[in-house]
C-alpha positions in Angstrom: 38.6 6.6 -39.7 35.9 4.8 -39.3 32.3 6.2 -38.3 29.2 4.4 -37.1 25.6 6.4 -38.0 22.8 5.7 -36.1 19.7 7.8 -38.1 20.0 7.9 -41.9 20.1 11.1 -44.2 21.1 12.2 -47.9 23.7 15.1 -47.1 26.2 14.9 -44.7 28.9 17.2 -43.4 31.8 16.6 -40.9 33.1 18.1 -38.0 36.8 18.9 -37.4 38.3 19.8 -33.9 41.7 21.6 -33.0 40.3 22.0 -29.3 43.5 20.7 -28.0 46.5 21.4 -30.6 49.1 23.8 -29.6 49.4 25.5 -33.0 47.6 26.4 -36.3 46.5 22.7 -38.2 46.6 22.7 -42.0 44.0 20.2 -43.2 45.1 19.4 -46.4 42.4 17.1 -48.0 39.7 15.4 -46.1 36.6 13.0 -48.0 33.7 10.9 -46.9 32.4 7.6 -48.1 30.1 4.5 -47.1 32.9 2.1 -45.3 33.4 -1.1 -47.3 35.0 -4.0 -45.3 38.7 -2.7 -43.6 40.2 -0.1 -45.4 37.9 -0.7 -48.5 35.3 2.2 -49.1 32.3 1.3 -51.2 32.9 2.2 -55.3 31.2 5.6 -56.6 30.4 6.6 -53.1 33.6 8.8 -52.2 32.8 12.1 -51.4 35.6 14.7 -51.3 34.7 17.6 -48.9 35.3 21.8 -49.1 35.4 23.8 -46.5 33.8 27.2 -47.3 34.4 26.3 -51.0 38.0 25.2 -50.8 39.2 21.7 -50.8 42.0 22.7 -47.6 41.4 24.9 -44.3 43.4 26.1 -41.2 42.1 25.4 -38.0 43.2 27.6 -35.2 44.3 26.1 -32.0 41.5 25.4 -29.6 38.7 25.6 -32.9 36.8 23.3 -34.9 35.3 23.9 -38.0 32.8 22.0 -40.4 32.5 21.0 -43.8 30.7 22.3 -46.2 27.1 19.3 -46.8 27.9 16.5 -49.6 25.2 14.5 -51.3 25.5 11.1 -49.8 22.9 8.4 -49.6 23.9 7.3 -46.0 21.9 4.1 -44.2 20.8 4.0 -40.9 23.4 2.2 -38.8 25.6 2.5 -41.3 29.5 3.2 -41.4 30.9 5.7 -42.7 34.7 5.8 -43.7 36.3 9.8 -43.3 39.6 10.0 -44.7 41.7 13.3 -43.5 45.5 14.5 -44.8 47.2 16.4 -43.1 50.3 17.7 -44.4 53.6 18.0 -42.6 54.4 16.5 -38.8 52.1 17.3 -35.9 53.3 16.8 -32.3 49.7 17.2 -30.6 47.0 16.5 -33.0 43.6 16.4 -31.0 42.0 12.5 -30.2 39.9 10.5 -29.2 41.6 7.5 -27.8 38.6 4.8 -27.8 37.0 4.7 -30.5 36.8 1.3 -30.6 36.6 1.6 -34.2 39.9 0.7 -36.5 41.4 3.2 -38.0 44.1 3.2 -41.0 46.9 5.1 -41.4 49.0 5.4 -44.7 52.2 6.2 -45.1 52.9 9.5 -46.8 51.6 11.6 -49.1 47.5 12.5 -49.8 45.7 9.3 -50.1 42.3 10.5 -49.4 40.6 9.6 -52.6 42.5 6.1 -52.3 39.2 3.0 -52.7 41.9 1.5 -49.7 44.8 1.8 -47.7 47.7 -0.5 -48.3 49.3 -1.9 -45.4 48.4 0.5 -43.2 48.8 1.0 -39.8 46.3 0.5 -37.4 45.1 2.0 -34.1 41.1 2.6 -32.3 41.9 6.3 -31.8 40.2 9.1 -34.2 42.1 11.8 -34.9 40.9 15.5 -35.3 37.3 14.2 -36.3 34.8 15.7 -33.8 31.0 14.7 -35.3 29.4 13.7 -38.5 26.3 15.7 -39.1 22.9 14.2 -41.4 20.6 16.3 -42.6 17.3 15.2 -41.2 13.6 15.8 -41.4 12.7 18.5 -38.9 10.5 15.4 -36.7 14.2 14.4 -36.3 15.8 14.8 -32.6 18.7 13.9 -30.7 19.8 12.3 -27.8 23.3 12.9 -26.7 24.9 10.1 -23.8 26.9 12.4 -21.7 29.6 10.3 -19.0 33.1 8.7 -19.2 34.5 5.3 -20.2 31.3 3.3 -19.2 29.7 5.6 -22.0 32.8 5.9 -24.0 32.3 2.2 -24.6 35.5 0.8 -22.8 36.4 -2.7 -22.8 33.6 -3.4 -25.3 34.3 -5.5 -28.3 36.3 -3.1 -31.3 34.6 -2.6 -34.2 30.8 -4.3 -33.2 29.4 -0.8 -31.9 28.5 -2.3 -28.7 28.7 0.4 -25.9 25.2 1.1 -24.6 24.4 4.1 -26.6 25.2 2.1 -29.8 23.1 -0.2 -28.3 20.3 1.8 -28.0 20.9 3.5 -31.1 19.9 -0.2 -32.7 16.7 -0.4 -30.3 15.7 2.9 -31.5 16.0 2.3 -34.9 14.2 -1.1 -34.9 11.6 0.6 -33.1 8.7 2.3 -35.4 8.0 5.2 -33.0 11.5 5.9 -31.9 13.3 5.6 -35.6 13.7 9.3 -35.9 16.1 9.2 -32.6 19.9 10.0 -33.1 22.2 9.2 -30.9 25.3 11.0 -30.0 27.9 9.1 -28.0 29.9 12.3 -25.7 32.1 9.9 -23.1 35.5 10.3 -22.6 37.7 7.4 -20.8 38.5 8.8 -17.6 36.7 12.1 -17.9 35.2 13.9 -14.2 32.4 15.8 -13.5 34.3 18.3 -11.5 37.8 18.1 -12.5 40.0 17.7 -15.8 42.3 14.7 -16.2 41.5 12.7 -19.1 39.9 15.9 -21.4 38.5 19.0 -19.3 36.0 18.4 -16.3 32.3 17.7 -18.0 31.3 20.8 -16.4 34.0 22.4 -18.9 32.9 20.4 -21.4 29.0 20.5 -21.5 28.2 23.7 -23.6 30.8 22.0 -26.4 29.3 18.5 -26.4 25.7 18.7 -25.6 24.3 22.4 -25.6 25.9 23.0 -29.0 24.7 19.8 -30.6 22.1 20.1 -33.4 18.6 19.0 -32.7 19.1 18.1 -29.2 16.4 17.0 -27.0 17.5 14.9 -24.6 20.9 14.1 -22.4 21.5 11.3 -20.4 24.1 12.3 -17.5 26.3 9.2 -16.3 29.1 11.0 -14.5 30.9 10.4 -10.9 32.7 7.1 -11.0 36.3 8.6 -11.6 35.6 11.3 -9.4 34.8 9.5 -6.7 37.3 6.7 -7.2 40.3 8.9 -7.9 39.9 10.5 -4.8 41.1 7.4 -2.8 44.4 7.4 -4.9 47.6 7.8 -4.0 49.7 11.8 -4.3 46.4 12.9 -5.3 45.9 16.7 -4.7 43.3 18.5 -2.1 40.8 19.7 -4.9 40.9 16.0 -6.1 38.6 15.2 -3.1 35.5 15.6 -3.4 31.9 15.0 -1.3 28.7 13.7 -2.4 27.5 17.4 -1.6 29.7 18.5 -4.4 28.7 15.9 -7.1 25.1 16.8 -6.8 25.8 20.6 -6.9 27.5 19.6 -10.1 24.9 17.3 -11.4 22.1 20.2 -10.6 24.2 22.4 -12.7 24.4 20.3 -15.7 20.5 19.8 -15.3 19.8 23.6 -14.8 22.1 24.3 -17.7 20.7 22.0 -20.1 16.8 23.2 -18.9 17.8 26.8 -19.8 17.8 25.0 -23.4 14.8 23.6 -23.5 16.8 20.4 -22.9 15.5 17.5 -21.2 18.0 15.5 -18.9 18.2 12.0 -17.8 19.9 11.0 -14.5 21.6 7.4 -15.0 23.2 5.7 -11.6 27.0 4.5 -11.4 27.2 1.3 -11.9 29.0 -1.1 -8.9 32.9 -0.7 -8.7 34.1 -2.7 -6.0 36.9 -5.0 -7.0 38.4 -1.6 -9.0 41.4 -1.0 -8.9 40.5 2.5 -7.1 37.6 1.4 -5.5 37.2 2.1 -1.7 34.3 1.5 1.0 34.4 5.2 1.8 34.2 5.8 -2.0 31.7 2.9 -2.2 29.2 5.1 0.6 29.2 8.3 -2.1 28.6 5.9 -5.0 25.5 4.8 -3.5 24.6 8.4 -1.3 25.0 9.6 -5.0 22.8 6.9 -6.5 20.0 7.6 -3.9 20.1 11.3 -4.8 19.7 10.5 -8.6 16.9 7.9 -8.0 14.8 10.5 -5.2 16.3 13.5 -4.9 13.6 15.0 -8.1 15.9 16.7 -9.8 15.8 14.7 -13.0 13.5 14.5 -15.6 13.7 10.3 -15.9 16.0 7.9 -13.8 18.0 5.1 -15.6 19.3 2.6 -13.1 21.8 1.3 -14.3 23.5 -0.2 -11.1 20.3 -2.2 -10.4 20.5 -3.8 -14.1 24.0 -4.9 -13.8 24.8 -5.4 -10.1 25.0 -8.6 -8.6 21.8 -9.4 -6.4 24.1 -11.4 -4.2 26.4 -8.5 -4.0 25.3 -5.3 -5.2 28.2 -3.4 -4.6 30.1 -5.4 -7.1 29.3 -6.0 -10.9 27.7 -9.1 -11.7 30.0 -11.8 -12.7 28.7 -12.6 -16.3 29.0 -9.0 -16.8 32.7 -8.0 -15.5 35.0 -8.6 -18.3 38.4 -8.1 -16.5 38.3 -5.0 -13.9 35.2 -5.0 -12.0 34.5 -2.0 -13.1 33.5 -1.9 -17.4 30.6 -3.8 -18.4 31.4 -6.2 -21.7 29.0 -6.5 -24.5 26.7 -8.4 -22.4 26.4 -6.3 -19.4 26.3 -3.1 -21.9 23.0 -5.0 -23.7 21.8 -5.1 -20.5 22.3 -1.6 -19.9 20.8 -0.4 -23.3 17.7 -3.3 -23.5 16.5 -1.5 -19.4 15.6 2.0 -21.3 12.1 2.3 -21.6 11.7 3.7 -25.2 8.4 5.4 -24.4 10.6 8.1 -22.8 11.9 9.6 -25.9 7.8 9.2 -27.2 5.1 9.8 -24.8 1.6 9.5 -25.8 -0.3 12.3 -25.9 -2.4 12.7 -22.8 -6.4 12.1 -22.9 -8.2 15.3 -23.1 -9.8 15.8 -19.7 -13.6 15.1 -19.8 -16.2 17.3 -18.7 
């Protein structure tokens, strides 16, 4: 499976999730190494990984686990290639269906020390990996993109990193005041605010993916699109429906929740979805109610806004042409630039105010 960085580090360890197997998983060898070209890992650079000391672990269903830290010289916007065995068949193992990244499957046996996979299957899904930690200076911080498949990345172009947080993941980077910025992409394709679906409801979700990330300092909170549209679908059930009263109650808990951690939120704005297949004009009037709460209501420490970067000034209900790639609803790479290059970096490092003269 392949991993994209965005900060560098010399020791890495990785993370491993069970959170939604129905039984006891055996991982039977698992490594790390800089990514090579397909299945190729770069020579001397494999890295095979322990857990507490041993080279296999159980995870118990519903728990994750993490390696013990490997020496690794690992590049910014690099990637990084984690190979995992797993011994015997699994009916449920736990996924993440875009990642947008290719990953190789072998056939059987424990190839996880293999320099490359020989005809291998293929798919964009990781399996059972959860996060790769680096170990970084203590200046280091993070900044975790919180949402669904507009985070997620969907409909981007496979294996170019070019979702808007990998995007701003490269403008941070290139960007001398802002190079000690991680980013941490947490959307889920069809994940809600308020109720599960596709993964649990973000408000289930927010104490595993942002509050319990190391080094956090900042989450942006792009959330409210599926909600709002899958209300306006057909044999949907009562609690499926939801008011713009009730998206902002859940918005203000995410904020509060994340300020009880010293963490500093960022509202973004859904982006236009008419022309979706769920979209609606009564769904269409809590998209934008919504939007004017995140851009004035003050609840947010900083506003993104999104829609405005990639609406159509003609139209602003719908996506702008250049940027609507087939559903009217994901960006592609160019509307996702768009998204990324509208962040005003001086966020993540304001100046230091003038001492007040007397």
């Amino acid at each position: 499976m392949v991993v994209r960085t965005s900060i560098g580090g010399h020791r890495v360890r990785v993370q491993l999730s069970n959170a939604f197997g129905s039984s006891m998983l055996r991982i039977g060898a698992a490594h790390i190494a800089l990514r090579g070209n397909d299945s190729t890992i770069v020579a001397g650079s494999d890295r095979a990984l322990m857990f507490s000391g041993q080279p296999s672990a159980l995870i118990p269903e519903g728990a994750e686990i993490v390696s013990d830290p490997v020496d690794l010289d690992v590049p910014p916007l690099s990637d990084l290639a984690i190979s995992v065995y797993v011994p015997g068949h699994v009916d449920d193992p736990t996924d993440h269906l875009t990642g947008l990244h290719t990953t190789y499957i072998s056939g059987p046996g424990d190839l996880t020390a293999a320099s490359s996979i020989d005809n291998p299957k293929t798919t964009q899904s990781w399996y059972w990996l959860s996060g790769v930690d680096v170990l970084a200076p203590e200046k280091t911080a993070l900044i975790v993109a919180f949402g669904d498949s507009i985070t997620d990345g969907a409909t981007s172009t496979p294996d170019t990193d070019a979702s808007w947080p990998s995007q701003l993941a490269r403008r941070l980077i290139a960007n001398k005041s802002t190079a000690n910025w991680a980013v941490v992409n947490e959307g889920i394709s069809g994940n809600r605010l308020l109720n599960g679906g596709m993964g649990v409801a973000a408000l289930a979700r927010f104490d595993r993916d942002v509050l319990s990330q190391p080094g956090v300092k900042w989450v942006i909170v792009m959330l409210g699109i599926n909600d709002i549209g899958l209300a306006s679908m057909p044999g949907i059930e009562p609690s499926d429906v939801v008011s713009v009263q009730d998206l902002i109650a859940g918005q203000k808990q995410l904020i509060d929740r994340a300020h009880l951690r010293g963490i500093r939120v960022i509202g973004a704005t859904l982006t236009p979805y008419m022309g979706a297949m769920y979209a609606s004009e009564q769904g269409e009037a809590k998209r934008e109610a919504l939007n004017d709460w995140i851009r004035t209501g003050g609840a947010y420490d900083a506003v993104f806004d999104f829609d405005k970067v990639v609406q159509d000034p003609q139209n602003p209900k719908q996506i702008l042409a250049s940027f609507n790639i087939r559903d009217h609803l994901h960006p592609n790479d160019a509307g996702y630039k768009a998204m990324a290059d509208s962040i005003d970096l001086s966020i993540f490092n304001p100046k230091p105010k003038a001492a007040a003269s007397r």
